[in-house]
C-alpha positions, 0 to 999 in steps of 0.5 A: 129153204135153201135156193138152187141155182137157176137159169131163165127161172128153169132149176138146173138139174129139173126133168125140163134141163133133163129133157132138153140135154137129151134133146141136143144129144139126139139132135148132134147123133142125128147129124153125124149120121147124116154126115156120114150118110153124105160121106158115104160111109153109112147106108141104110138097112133096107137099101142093103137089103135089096141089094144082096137080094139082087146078088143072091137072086143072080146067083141062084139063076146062074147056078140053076142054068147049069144042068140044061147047059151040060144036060146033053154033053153029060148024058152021052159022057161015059167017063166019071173023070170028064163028068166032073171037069165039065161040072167043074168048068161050068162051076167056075165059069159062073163064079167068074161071071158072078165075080164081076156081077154089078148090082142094080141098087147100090146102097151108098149111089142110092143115098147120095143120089136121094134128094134132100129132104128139107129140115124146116117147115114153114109154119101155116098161114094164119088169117088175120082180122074177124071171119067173114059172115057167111052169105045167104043163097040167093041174097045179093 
């Protein structure tokens, strides 16, 4: 019978070393994204989400405004040439106004300006001593 090396009675090498190696890996990739997250390099999906629908939402009601600002000056417009300038200026003005467009969420203000969450839990209160008897109604 050969002897494998130990450590505090646990065979190095065993599914429980196995298991506790990739604990401490997921542990140290947990915090580095957390740090990042604190640095700002790092945000969350949803967060990016939310904000691009906010851009695209923008973008869709400018573009559809549009045709109700021109309607009137392109139906009484004769000249294709001048039609298409007057589209053209309208284009661009939205872009312009869409270029400087500031979204509600920002993804990184959002989780830098999350509250921390805390990481230990105080572990429940245990009674000490025997359970009180219970008394019965109407005895004193």
């Amino acid at each position: 019978m050969t002897k494998r090396t130990t450590t505090g009675g646990v065979i190095i090498g065993s599914s429980y070393d196995e298991a506790r190696t990739r604990k401490m890996n997921a542990d140290a990739q947990i915090a580095e994204l957390e740090l990042e997250k604190v640095k700002g390099t790092l945000c969350l999906t949803d967060d990016v989400v939310k904000a691009w629908e906010g851009v695209l939402h923008a973008c869709k009601t400018r573009f559809l405004s549009i045709p109700s600002k021109v309607a009137r000056v392109l139906a009484s417009e004769t000249n294709p040439g001048v039609c298409e300038e007057i589209l053209e200026s309208q284009m661009r003005e939205a872009l312009a106004e869409l270029a400087n467009y500031a979204p509600a969420s920002d993804p990184v203000a959002i989780i830098s300006s999350a509250p921390e969450e805390e990481t230990e839990v105080a572990p429940p209160k245990r009674k000490r001593g025997r359970p009180r008897k219970a008394v019965s109604a109407g005895i004193v």
